[in-house]
Each structure stands twice: as C-alpha cells, then as structure tokens.
Wavefront OBJ file of the C-alpha trace (Angstrom):
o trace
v 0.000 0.000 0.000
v 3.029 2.672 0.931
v 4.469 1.668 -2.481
v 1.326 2.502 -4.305
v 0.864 5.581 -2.566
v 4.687 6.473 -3.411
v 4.053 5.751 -6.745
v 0.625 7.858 -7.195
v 2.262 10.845 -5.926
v 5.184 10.117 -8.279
v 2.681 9.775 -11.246
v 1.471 12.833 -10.149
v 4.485 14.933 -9.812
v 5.965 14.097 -13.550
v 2.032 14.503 -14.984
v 2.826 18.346 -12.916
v 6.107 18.342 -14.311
v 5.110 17.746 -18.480
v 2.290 20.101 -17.957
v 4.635 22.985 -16.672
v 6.903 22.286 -19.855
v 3.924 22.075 -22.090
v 2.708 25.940 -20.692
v 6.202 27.401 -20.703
v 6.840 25.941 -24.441
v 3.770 27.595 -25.183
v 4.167 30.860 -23.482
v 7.905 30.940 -25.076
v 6.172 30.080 -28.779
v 3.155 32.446 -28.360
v 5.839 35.430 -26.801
v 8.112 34.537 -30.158
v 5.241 34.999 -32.770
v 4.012 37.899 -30.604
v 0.595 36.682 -31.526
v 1.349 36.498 -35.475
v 0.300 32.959 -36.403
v -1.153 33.172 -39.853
v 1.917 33.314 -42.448
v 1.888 33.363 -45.984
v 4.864 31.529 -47.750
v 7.263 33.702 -49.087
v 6.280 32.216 -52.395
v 8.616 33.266 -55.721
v 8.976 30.944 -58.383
v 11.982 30.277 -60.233
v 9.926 31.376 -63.387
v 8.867 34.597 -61.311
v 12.612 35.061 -60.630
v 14.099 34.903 -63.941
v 11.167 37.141 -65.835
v 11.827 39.744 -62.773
v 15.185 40.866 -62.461
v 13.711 43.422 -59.578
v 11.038 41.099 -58.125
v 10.510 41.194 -54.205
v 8.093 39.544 -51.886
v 7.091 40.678 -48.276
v 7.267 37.578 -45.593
v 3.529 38.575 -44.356
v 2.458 37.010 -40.922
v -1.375 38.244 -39.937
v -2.980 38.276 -36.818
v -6.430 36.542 -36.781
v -9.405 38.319 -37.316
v -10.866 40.648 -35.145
v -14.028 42.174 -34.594
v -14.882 44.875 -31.513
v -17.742 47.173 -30.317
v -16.289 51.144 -29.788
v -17.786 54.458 -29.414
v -16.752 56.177 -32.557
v -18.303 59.620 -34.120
v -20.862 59.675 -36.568
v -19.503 62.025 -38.947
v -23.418 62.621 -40.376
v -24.655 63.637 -36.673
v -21.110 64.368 -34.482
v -22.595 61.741 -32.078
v -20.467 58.703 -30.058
v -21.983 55.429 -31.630
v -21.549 52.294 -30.663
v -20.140 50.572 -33.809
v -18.811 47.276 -34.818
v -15.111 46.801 -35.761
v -14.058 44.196 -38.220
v -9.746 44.706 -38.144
v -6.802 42.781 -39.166
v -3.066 43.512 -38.031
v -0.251 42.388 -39.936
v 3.620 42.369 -39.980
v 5.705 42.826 -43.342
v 9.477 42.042 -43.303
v 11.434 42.114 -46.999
v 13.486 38.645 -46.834
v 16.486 38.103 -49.775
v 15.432 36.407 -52.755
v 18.082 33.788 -54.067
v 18.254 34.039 -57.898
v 20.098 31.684 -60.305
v 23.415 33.748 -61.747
v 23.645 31.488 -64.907
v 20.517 32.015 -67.508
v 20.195 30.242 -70.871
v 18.478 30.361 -73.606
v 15.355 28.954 -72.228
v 15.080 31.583 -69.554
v 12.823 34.564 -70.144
v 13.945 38.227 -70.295
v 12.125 41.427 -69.895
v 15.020 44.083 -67.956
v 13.968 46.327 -70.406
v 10.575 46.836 -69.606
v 10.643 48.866 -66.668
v 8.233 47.330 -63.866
v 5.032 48.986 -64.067
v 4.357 51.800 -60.753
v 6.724 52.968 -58.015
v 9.144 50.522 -55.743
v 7.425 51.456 -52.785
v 5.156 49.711 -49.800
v 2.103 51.042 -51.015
v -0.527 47.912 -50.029
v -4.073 47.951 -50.663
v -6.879 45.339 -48.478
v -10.069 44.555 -49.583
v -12.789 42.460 -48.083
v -14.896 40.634 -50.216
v -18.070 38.643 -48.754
v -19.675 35.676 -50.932
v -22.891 34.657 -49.368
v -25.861 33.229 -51.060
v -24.317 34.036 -54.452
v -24.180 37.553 -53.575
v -20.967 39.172 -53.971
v -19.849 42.591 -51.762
v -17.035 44.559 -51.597
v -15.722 47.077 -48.675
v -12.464 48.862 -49.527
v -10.053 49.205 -46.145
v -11.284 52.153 -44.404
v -9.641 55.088 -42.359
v -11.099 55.479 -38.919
v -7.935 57.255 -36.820
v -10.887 57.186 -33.791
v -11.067 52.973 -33.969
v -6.982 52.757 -34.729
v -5.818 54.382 -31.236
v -8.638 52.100 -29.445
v -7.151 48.981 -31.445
v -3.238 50.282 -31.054
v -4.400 50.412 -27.247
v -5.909 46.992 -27.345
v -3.194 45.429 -29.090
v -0.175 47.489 -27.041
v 1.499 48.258 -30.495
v 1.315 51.399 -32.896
v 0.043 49.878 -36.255
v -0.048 52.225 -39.156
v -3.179 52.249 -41.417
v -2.794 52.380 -45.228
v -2.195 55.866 -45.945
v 0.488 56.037 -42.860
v 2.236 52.807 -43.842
v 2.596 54.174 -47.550
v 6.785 54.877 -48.049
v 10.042 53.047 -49.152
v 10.684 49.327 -48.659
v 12.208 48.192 -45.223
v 15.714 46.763 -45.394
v 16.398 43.445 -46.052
v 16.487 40.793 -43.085
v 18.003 38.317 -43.174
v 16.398 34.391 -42.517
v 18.037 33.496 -39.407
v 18.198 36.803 -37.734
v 17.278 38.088 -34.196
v 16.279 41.190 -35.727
v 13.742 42.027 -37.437
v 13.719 46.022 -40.067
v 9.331 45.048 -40.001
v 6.888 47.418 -40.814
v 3.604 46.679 -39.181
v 0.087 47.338 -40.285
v -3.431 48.278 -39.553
v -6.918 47.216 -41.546
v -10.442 48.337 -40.361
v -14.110 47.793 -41.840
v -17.290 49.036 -40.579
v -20.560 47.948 -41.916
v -20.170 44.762 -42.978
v -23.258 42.631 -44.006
v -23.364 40.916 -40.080
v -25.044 37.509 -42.180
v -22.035 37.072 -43.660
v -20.513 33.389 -43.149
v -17.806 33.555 -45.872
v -15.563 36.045 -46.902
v -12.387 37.171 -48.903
v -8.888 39.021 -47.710
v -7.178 40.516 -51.315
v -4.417 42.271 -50.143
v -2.019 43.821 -52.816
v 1.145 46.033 -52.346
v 3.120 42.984 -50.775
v 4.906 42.834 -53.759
v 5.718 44.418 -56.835
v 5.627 41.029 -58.808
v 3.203 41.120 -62.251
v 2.454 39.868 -65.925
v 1.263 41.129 -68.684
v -1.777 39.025 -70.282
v -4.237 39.119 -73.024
v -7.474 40.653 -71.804
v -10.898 39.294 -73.585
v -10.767 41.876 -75.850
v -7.016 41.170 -77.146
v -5.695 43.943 -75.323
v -2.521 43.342 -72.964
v -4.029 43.780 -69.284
v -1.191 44.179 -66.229
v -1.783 41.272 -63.269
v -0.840 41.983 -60.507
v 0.624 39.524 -57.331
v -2.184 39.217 -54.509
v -1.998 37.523 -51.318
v -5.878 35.609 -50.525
v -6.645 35.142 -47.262
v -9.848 33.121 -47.386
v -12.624 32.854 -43.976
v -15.724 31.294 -42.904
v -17.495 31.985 -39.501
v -20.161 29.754 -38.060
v -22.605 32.087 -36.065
v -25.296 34.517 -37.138
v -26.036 38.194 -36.808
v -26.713 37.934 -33.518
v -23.917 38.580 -30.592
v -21.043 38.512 -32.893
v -17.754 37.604 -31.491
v -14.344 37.444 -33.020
v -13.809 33.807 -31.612
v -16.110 32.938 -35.302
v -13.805 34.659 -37.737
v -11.933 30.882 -38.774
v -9.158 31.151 -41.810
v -9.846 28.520 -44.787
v -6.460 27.599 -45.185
v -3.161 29.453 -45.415
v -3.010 32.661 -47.543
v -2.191 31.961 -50.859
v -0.870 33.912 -53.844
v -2.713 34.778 -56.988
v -2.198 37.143 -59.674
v -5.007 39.465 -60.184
v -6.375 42.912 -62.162
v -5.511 46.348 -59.789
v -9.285 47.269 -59.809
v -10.632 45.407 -56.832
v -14.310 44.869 -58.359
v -12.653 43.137 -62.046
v -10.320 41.415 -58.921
v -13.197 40.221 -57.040
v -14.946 38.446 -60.466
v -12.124 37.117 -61.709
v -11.406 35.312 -58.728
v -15.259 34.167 -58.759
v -15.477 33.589 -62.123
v -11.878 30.950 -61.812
v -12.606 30.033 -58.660
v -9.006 31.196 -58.014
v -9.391 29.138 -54.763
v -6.295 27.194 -53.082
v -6.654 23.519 -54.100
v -4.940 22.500 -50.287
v -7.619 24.463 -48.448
v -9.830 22.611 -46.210
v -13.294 22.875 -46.365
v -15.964 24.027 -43.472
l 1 2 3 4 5 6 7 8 9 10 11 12 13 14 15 16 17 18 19 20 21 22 23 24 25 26 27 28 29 30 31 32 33 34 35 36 37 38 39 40 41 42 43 44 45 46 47 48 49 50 51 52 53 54 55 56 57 58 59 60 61 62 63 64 65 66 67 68 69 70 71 72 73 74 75 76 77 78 79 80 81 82 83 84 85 86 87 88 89 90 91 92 93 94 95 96 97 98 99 100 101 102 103 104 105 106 107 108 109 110 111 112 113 114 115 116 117 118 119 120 121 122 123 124 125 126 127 128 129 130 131 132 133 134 135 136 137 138 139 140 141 142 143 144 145 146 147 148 149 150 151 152 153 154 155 156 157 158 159 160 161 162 163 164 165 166 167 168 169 170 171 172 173 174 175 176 177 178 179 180 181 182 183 184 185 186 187 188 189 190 191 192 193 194 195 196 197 198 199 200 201 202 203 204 205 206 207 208 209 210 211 212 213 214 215 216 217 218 219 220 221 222 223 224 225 226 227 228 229 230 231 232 233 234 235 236 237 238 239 240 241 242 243 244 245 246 247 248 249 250 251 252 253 254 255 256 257 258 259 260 261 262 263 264 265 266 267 268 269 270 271 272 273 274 275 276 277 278 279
C-alpha cells in the first residue's frame, strides 16, 4: 500500500512536471510569434525570378481576425456610436530572394521593360463577402478614432494604409534576431453581419506582375495578390471574433488592380487554393 501511494504521488508529480513544460513551451512560442500565427509563404517561383530581375516579396504574418464594439463619431450627426469593428493587423518584413546567376536560352527576359508603378510599400486590403451568391465589396477604411482604441488593445502602434505608404524596409536576413518590419493596420465598418464567408485581397506585398491578353485582345497588367480566405459559423446575432476561422493558409494569386474586375475574376476561376480545407 506505501508503495502505491509512493508511486501515485510520483505519477502525479511528472504529470505536474510535463504540464509545466507544455505551458512554458507555449508561453515561449506564443511570446516569439508575438501573436502572429497566420503566415503566408514567401512564395517566388523560379519562373517569377528569372522574368523579374527586380522582383521582391514581403514575408507577411497576420494576426487573426478581429471584430470589436467602440464608441466612434458619426460624422453625419457628431454623435459617439456604438459601432462594430471588423480589423486585421499584420507584420511585413522584406526577406532576400536567391536568384540563379547562370541564364540560358530557355530563360525569359524582360530588364527592359521597366516594372510597371513605383518601388514602394504602397498595399491595398479589400474584403470581399460571398454569401448566397451575392458578392460585396468594402475597400479598407480610415477610422484614426477605432486605430488608437485597437493600437491600445493590441499594445502596439500599427499604421493604417495611408500612414504605412513609403520606401521598402531593409532586407532581413532568414536566421536573424532582428527584425527592419513594418507593421500594419486594416479596419471595416458595416459589414453585411449575415455574412458566413468572406475574402482578404491584399495587394502592395509585392511588386511582382504579368502582362496578359485581356478578352478583348488587349494586354491587361496582373498583378501579385496575397488571398486570405474565412468562414465563420454564427449569425447576426452577438457577434464575437472567436467565429472569424481562416480557410487555409493565404495563398498567392495574380489578379487585375481594380478590386471589383479582382473580385470576379477570382469568382469567375474560382481562383481558390486547391490545399484548403473545407468548413
């Protein structure tokens, strides 16, 4: 009986043991990501590579999706109204991009066309919701009022996408302790609150694009879009940001600049990622 008792409180004191590791493994992981857990692969193709002499690609890493109730003024009346929040925060950090020195003759050229628009971080988010066939679009709004409540709530100063807009960060490298990251803010109001599935397009993480044949024969500039697909169980009633739940990883497409020809295009293809699970 003394044995079994020694060995009970044994048990015991190595099940303590593993489940002190377990928290402090996952204190150490959550402090490292700094609550950043959705990342897009820093995706560049060889064939990207050798078309682009100047291609670059932003190592994204989101935040999940948030939604929260604030006073904020309505601009119509000057009035404090309690509104609801849809926001995103993200962190952008330019990574080296290995390239092949040696090209042959099967390797595609264009250094002398320029790439189109300025090298700078200019990015652009747009929420797209797909619900009963019905297909909306909200641009990423400036709300400086909901910003300093979320820059409070998440104990960082995010810039929207006006502030963000400048030159490209320095390169980091991989492995290092330091990060040159730029981080960023996106906020929607009024969003249809039936909405159970909806798009992320965000554009601006990179300057990679192709030049296609439109419908009507004329050439028609793509540009390289990160998707960031979501689906959210509950209704219209007491909405809570525990419901926002990612499809899959982001994923990169290439896509028109006008957000609405974006939006039907990727409807139209179904530009969907093949690996993404399914609710």
């Amino acid at each position: 009986m003394h044995n079994s008792r020694n060995q009970s409180a044994l048990i015991l004191l190595i099940c303590g043991c593993l489940h002190l590791s377990w928290t402090d493994n996952q204190a150490v992981a959550q402090n490292l990501t700094r609550g950043f857990t959705i990342k897009a692969d820093l995706a560049a193709t060889g064939e990207e590579r050798a078309a682009q002499k100047s291609l670059w690609v932003l190592d994204a890493t989101f935040k999940p999706m948030r939604m929260v109730r604030m006073d904020l003024t309505n601009p119509k009346t000057g009035k404090k109204e309690k509104t609801l929040v849809w926001y995103i925060v993200y962190k952008c950090v330019l990574r080296p991009i290995e390239r092949r020195d040696d090209t042959d003759e099967f390797t595609p050229e264009n250094e002398k066309v320029p790439p189109p628009g300025p090298a700078l971080f200019v990015p652009e988010v747009t929420l797209i919701t797909n619900d009963n066939g019905q297909q909306k679009i909200y641009p990423n709004q400036i709300l400086p009022e909901a910003e300093k409540i979320i820059n409070q709530r998440e104990r960082r100063q995010f810039k929207n996408a006006v502030d963000i807009i400048g030159e490209l960060p320095a390169e980091t490298p991989k492995n290092a302790k330091d990060e040159n990251a730029i981080y960023g803010l996106c906020v929607w109001t009024g969003i249809d609150p039936n909405t159970d599935y909806f798009t992320l397009l965000f554009s601006g993480l990179s300057n990679g694009y192709k030049n296609v044949e439109g419908p009507d024969g004329k050439t028609i500039t793509l540009r390289k879009v990160l998707v960031q697909q979501y689906w959210r169980p509950g209704d219209e009633f007491g909405q809570q940001e525990q419901e926002f739940r990612p499809k899959g990883n982001p994923y990169w497409v290439y896509l028109p600049d006008d957000p609405k020809t974006a939006a039907t295009m990727k409807k139209v293809l179904n530009l969907e990622d093949p690996d993404a699970p399914k609710p």
